[in-house]
C-alpha positions as CSV (number, residue, x, y, z in Angstrom):
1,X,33.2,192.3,177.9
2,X,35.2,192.0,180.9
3,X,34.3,188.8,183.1
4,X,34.1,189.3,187.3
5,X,36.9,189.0,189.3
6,X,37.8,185.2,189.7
7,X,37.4,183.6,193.4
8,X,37.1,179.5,191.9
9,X,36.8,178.4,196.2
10,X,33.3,180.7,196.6
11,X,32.3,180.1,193.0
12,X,32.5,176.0,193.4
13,X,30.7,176.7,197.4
14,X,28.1,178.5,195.4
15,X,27.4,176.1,192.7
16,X,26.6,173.1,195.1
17,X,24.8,175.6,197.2
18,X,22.6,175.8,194.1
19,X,22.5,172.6,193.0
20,X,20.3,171.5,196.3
21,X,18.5,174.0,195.8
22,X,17.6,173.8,192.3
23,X,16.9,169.8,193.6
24,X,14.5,170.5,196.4
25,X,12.5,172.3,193.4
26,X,12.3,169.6,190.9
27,X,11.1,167.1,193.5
28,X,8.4,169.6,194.3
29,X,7.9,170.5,190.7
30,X,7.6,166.9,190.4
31,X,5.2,166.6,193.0
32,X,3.0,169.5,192.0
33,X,2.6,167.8,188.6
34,X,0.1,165.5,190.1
35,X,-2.3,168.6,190.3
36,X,-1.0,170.8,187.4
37,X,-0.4,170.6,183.7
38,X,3.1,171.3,182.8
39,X,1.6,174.7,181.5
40,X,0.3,176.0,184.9
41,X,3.5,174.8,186.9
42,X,5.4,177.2,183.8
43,X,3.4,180.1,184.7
44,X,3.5,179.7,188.4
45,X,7.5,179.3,187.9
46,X,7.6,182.3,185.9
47,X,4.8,184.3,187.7
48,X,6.6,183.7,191.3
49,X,9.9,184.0,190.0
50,X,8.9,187.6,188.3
51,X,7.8,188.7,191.6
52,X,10.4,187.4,193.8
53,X,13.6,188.5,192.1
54,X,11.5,192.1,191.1
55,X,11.0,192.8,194.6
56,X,14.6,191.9,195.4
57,X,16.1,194.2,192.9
58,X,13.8,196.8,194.0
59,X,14.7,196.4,198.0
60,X,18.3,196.4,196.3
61,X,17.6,199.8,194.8
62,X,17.7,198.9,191.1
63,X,16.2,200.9,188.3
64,X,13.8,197.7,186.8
65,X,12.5,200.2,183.8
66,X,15.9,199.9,181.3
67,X,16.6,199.7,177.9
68,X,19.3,197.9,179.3
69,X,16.6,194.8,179.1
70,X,17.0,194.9,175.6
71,X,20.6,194.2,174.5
72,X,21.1,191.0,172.1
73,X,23.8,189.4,174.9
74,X,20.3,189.7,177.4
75,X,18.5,188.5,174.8
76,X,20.0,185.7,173.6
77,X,19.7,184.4,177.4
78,X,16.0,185.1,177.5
79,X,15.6,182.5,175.1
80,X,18.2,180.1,176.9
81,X,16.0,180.5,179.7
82,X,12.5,180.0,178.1
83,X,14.7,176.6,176.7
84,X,15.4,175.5,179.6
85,X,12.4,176.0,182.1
86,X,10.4,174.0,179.2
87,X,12.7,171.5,179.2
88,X,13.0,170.9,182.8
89,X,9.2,171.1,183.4
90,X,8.2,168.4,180.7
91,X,11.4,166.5,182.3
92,X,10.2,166.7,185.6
93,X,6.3,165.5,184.6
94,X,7.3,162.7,182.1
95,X,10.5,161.3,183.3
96,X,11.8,159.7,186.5
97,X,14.1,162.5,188.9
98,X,16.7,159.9,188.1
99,X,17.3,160.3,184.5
100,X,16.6,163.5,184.5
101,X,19.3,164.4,187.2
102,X,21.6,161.9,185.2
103,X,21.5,163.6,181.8
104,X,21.6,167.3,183.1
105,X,24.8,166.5,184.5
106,X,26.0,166.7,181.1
107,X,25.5,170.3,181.0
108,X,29.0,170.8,182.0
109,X,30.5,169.2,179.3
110,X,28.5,170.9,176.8
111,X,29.5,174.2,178.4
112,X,33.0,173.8,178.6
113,X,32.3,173.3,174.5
114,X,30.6,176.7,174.8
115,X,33.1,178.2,176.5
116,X,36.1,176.9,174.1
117,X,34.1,177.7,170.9
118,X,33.1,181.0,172.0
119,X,34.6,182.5,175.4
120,X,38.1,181.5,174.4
121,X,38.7,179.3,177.1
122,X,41.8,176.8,176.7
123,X,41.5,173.1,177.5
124,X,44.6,169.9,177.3
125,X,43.6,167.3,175.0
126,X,42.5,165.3,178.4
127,X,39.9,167.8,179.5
128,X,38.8,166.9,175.5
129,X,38.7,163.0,176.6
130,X,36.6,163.2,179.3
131,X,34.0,165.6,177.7
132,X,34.1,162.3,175.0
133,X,33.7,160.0,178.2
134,X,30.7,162.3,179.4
135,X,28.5,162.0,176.1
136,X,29.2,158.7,175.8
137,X,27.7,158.4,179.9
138,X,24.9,160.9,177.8
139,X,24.0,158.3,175.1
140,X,23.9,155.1,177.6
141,X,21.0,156.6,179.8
142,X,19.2,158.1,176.2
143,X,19.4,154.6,174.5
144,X,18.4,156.4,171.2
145,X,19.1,153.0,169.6
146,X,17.0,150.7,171.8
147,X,13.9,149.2,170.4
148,X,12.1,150.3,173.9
149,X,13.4,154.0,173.1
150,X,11.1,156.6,175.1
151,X,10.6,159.7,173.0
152,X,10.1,161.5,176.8
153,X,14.0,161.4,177.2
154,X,14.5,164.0,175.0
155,X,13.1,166.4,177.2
156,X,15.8,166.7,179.6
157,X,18.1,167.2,176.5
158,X,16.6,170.4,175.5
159,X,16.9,171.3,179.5
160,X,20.4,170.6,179.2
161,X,20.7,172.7,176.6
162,X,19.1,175.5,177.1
163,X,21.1,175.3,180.4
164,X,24.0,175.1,178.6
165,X,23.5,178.5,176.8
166,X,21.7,180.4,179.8
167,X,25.3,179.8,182.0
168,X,27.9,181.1,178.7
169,X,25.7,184.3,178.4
170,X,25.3,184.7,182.6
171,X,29.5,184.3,182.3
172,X,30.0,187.3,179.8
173,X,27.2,189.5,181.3
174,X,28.7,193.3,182.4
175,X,30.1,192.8,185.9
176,X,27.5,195.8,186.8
177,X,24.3,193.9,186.2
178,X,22.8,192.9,189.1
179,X,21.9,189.5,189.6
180,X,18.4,189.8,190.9
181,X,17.4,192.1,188.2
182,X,19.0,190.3,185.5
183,X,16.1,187.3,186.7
184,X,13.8,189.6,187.0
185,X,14.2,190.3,183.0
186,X,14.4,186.8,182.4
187,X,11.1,185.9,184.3
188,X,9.5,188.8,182.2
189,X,10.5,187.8,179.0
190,X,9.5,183.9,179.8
191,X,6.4,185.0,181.5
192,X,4.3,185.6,177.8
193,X,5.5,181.9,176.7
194,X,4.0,180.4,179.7
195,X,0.5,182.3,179.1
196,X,0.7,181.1,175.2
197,X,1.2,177.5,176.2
198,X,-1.6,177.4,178.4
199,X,-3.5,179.7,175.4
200,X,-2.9,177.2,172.7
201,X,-2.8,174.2,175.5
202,X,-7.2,175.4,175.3
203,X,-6.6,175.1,179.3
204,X,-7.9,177.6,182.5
205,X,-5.9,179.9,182.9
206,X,-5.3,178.9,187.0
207,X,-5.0,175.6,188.0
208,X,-8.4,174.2,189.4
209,X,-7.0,173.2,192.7
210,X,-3.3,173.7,193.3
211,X,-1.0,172.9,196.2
212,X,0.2,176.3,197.4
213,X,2.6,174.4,200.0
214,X,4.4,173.1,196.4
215,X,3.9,176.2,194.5
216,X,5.6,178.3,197.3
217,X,8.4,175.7,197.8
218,X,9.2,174.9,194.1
219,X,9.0,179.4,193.4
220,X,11.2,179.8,196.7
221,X,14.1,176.6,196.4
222,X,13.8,177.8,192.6
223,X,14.4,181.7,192.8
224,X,17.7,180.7,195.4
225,X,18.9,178.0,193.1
226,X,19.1,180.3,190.6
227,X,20.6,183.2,192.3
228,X,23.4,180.9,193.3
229,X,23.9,179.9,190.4
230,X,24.1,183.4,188.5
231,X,26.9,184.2,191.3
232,X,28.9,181.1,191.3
233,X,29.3,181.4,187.3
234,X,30.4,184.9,188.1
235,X,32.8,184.3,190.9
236,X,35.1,182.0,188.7
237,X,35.7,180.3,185.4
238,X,33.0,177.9,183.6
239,X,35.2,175.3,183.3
240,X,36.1,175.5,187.0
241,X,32.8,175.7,188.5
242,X,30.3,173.6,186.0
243,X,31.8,170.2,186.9
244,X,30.3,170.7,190.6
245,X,27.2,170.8,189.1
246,X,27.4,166.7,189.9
247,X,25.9,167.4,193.4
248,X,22.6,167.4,191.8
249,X,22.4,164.1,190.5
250,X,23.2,162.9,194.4
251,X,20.6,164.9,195.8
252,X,18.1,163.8,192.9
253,X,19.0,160.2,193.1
254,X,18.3,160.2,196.9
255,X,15.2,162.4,196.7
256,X,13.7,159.7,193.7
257,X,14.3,156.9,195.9
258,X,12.7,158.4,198.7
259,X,10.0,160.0,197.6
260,X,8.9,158.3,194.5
261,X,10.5,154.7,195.0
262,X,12.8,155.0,192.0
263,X,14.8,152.0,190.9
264,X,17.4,153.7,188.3
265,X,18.5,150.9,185.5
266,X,22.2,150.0,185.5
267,X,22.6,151.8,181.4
268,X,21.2,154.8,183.7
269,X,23.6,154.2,186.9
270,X,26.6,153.2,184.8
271,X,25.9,156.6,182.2
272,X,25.5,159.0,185.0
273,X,28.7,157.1,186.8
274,X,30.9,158.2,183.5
275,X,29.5,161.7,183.5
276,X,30.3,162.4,187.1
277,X,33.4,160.7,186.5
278,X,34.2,162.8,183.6
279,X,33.8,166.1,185.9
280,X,35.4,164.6,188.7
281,X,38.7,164.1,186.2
282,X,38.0,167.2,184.9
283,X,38.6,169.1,188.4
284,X,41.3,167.0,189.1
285,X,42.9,168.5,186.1
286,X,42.0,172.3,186.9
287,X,43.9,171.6,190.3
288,X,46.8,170.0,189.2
289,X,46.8,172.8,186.2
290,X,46.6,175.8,189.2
């Protein structure tokens, strides 16, 4: 498959673009958990998501009825998706903004793997180091050693990965699928695993008394995150754009702070200080390799 034509300035615009976006939704998701089970804030993700990005296609003038929905590449990033959404949502309930902003920002890293081991992308020996650098930032905010270990911390790990995957399969998707109806199969295909959760979860099928202020903010900041994102991995190289993806972990340290009086330990500060590092080094290098 032939990747998009390559614009790396618009692509790294777009991907900070997202990254606020996609933070002004976890604070809300975060807020709306006061209210919701994980399992409702799924569905309503999913639900409004479906009905956003299907109605853009549509006003777009895409054909949403496809067999096209069905190819393994499509697929493969269905379950990427369904990953990741879990992930973030049990990340978002359980864990503070902080450390979850902290170890997403290690989705780059594993990426740029992704994209070596499979796209046939090249990297220097440094780009290698600081990847090393980043998973070491990685294991100083999981602690996995530490007899105060919290098992919670491993949900923003299966966020990162799922995120991970969900961006190598967006990069080798035909340059002719739309953006808004590739979500809108993705939101489909996740929508079933939200119902089931809340099926085997033995919980109502609505919430008993939602926010609709969050649920509309967390679908909306959500659906244009994601549609960023979808267009800044297609405007220019993996490796160029996913280090950006920093931006998040400012917006999400600020918004903890603010909002939920967050006091991030110094193993968290220091990790997340070597894994923006890592991706500042690692721009640094695409430049000087340009």
């Amino acid at each position: 498959m032939t990747p998009t034509a390559q614009n790396p300035l618009k692509g790294i615009y777009l991907m900070v673009a997202s990254m606020g976006g996609f933070a002004i939704a976890d604070t809300l998701i975060k807020l709306a958990s006061g209210t919701m089970s994980p399992a409702h804030t799924t569905l309503m993700l999913m639900g409004g998501g479906l009905l956003v990005f299907a109605a853009l296609a549509k006003w777009q003038g895409e054909a949403l009825l496809s067999w096209e929905a069905f190819r393994p590449l499509y697929l493969m990033r269905y379950v990427a998706e369904i990953m990741g959404t879990f992930g973030i949502v049990l990340s978002l309930t359980y864990v503070d903004l902080s450390v979850v902003g902290a170890i997403l920002q290690a989705t780059p890293l594993v990426v740029v793997v992704g994209a070596i081991l499979f796209l046939g992308e090249r990297v220097s020996w440094r780009r290698w180091s600081a990847i090393g650098v980043g998973f070491v930032g990685v294991l100083m905010i999981v602690q996995p050693g530490d007899e105060g270990f919290d098992a919670t911390v491993l949900w923003p790990i299966l966020a990162m990965t799922g995120l991970a995957l969900r961006d190598l399969t967006t990069r080798v998707t035909p340059p002719g699928m739309n953006s808004a109806r590739l979500a809108t199969y993705t939101m489909a295909a996740a929508l079933p695993f939200a119902l089931l959760w809340i099926g085997l979860a033995e919980d109502t099928w609505l919430p008993a008394s939602p926010n609709w202020v969050l649920v509309f903010g967390m679908v909306g900041f959500g659906a244009l995150g994601y549609l960023l994102l979808i267009a800044s991995i297609r405007a220019a190289p993996v490796s160029v754009v996913s280090p950006y993806r920093y931006s998040r972990l400012i917006f999400l340290l600020v918004a903890g702070m603010l909002e939920f009086g967050e006091r991030p330990g110094i193993m968290t500060l220091a990790g997340a200080a070597l894994i923006v590092a890592s991706g500042i080094y690692a721009m640094w290098r695409d430049r000087q390799t340009a």
